[in-house]
Structures are given as C-alpha cells and as structure tokens.
N, C-alpha and C positions, 0 to 999 in steps of 0.2 A: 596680502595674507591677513584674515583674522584670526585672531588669537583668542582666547578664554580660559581666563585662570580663577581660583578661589582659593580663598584663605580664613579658615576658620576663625581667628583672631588676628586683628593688628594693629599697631597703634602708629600713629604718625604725629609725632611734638612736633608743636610749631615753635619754632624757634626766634619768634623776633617777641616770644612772650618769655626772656628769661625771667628764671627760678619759679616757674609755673608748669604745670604738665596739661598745654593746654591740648588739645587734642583736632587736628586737623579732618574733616570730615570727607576727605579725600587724598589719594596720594601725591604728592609732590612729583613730578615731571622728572627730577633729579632720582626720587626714589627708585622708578622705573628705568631708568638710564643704569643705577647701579645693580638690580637685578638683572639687567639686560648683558652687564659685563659678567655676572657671575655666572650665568647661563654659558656663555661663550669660552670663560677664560681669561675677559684683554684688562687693561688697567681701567681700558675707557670704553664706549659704546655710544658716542657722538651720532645715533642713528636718529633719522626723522619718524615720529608715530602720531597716530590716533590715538584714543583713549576715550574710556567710558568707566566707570563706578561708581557702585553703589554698596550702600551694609544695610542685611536684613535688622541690627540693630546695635546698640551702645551700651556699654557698662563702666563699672568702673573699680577696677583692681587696687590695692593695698602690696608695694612693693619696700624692697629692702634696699635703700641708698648708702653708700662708703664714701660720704662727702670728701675730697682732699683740696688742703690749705696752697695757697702758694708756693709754701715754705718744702713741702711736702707729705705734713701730719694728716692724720686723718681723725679731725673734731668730729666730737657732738655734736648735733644740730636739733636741738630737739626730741633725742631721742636716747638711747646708752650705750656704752661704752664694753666693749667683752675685750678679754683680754688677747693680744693678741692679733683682733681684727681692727685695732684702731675704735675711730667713732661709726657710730651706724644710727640710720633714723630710719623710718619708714613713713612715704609719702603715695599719696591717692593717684594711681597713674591709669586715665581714662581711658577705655581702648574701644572701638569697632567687633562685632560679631557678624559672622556671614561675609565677608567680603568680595562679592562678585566685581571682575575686571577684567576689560575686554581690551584689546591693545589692535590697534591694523597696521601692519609692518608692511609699505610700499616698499616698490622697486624690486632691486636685487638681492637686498638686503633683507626683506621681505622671508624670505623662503631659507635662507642664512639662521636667522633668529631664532624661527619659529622650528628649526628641526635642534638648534641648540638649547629652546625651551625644553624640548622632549626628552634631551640628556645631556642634561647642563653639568658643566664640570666641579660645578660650587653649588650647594643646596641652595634653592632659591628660597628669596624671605622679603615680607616687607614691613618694612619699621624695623621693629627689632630685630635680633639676635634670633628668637626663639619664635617669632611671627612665617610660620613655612606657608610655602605656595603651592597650587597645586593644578599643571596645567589640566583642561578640560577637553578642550577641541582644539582642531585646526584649520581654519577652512579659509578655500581660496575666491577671492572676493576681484569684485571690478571696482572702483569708484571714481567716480566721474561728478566734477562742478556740478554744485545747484545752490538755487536759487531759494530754494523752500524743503523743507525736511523737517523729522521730529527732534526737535533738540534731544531730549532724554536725559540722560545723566552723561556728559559730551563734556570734557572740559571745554573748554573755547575761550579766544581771546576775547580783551574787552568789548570788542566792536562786532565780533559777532555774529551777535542775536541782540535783541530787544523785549525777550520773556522778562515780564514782573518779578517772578519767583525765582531768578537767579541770582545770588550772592558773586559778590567781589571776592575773592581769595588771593592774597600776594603769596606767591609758592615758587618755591628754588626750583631753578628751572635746569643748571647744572653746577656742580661740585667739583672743584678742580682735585686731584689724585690727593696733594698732599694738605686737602681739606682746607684751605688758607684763603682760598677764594671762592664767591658762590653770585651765581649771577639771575636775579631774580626778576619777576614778574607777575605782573596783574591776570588775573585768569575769572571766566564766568563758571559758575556752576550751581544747578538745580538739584537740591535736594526732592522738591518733588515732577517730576516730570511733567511734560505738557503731553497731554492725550489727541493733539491734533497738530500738527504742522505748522509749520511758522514761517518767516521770512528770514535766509541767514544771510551771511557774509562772507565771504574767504572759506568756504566750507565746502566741502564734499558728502556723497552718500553713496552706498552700494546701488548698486546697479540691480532694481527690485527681480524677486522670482514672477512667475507667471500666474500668481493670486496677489498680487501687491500695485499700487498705485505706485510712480515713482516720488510723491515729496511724501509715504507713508514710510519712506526707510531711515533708517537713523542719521545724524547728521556727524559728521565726524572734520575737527577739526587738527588738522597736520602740524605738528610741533616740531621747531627747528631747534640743536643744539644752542 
C-alpha cells in the first residue's frame, strides 16, 4: 500500500545538535513510527516502510521557551522573567513548509495502517505538537527488486545508491516508549532529485503502469524497526 500524506508546516530538531534548533531536512524514521502508533492507537508500531519527502520550502519561526533548571526553577535565559511563569526566552526555531510524504506499507500490515491513517484514533502530527497531517491518497501498489530506478527524494541506506547529490543524514530510526533509549542510523537522502535512473541496491520499485518504463518508477527503500 502506498500512502500520501501532507503537512503544511513541520519541524524536525535534530537532536545530536543540543541547545541548537537545528532543523532536519527530512523526517526521522522514529518520527514516522510514532505517527504510525497514533494513527492505530498501540504504544509502539515496529512496522517495516518505504518512505519518500520532500518541502516546497523553509522558514524560520521566533518561538517562546520556559527553560527548567535541574533543581526545578525555571531561569532566564536570555530573555525575561513574568511573574508567575517562571523565566521565558524566545529562540529562532526553523521549520519546513509544504511538506509532501509518501510512506509504502508492505505485507499485511500494509492495508492495517493505511485504513488507520484514514481514522486515526490520536490526530496525526509530525515534529511537533501542533505540526498536523494530512492523509492524501491511498493506493494499492506491487513492488518488486530492482536493480535501477529513480532515486527521487527515497530515504535509503548508506549503500544504496551512488547519486553525488545525496547527503548523509544520522536519524533515529526508533524511540523506545519510555524515551530512554533511541537507536540510530546513517541514512542517504537527495534533496534534489535525479531526473533519470540510476543503479540501486537492496531497493525496490512499483511495479510501472502501462505508459512507464520499469527502472522510470521510484525506488523505495524498506526500513526495519
């Protein structure tokens, strides 16, 4: 099953930038695991996917932070103090607009997800809090090994592919419940697309319609919990 979702804004912090709001130009593999459980309901959503995205573009917001100390206070940081609410600063926190993403949910599980996208029992969001989702289509796909396909905007493991214009991205790949442990990973991803077909690895593609070449389909690589 493919999937298509959009999100007007969202942000994804990277987290191995603390006290920085640096802004990940894709979502985390984790991120989508926990959408995938608020859709359904469960604690967890250990399911295998595909995944593709992209943002028509990037800005960058001015937000309100309530720093708290060890101790419990909540200081200043640069910023002042109202009474009442402790200390408060406000920091530059970058975020994504447009955010197109596609997910392919194999198996059995496949056709599970995708009708619990449709009426998910927790409002779906990605990154934040107030980042909502918003599924698009549903459609039921074949994908079958290859050899050559378009990479596109495809997370993929290291090894891949061989595109120039793909960037290294280390992204939490899943989040244990009680947030304490997080198990992470090297991932490839193009911000700008390749316009012709490549040579992949460990990769799959839709099985093309009847105006399509078969390595002209997207390449989509399968993410294990």
């Amino acid at each position: 099953m493919r999937v298509e979702l959009y999100a007007p804004v969202a942000s994804f912090r990277d987290p191995l930038f603390p006290g920085l709001t640096r802004c990940l130009p894709v979502p985390p593999p984790s991120t989508i695991r926990g959408m995938l459980a608020a859709a359904t309901g469960a604690t967890a959503e250990p399911a295998v996917f595909g995944m593709a995205a992209w943002a028509e573009g990037h800005g960058t917001d001015t937000e309100t932070y309530h720093p708290v100390a060890a101790d419990g206070s909540q200081p200043a940081i640069g910023g002042r103090v109202r009474f009442g609410k402790g200390g408060a600063t406000a920091k530059d926190r970058p975020f994504l607009a447009g955010v197109h993403l596609t997910l392919w949910l194999p198996g059995p599980d496949g056709a599970r997800l995708a009708a619990a996208l449709r009426r998910p029992v927790h409002a779906l969001r990605l990154g934040r809090s107030q980042d909502l989702v918003h599924p698009v289509a549903a459609t039921e796909v074949t994908l079958l090994p290859a050899t050559t396909a378009l990479v596109g905007h495809a997370l993929a493991p290291p090894d891949g592919h061989d595109l120039p214009q793909a960037h290294v991205h280390r992204l939490a790949c899943t989040t244990s419940t009680d947030r304490l442990t997080t198990v992470w990973a090297d991932h490839l991803w193009c911000d700008e697309p390749a316009t012709r077909p490549a040579p992949v690895r460990g990769a799959h593609r839709e099985v093309p319609t009847h105006d399509q070449h078969s390595e002209d389909t997207q390449a989509v690589w399968l993410l294990t919990p």
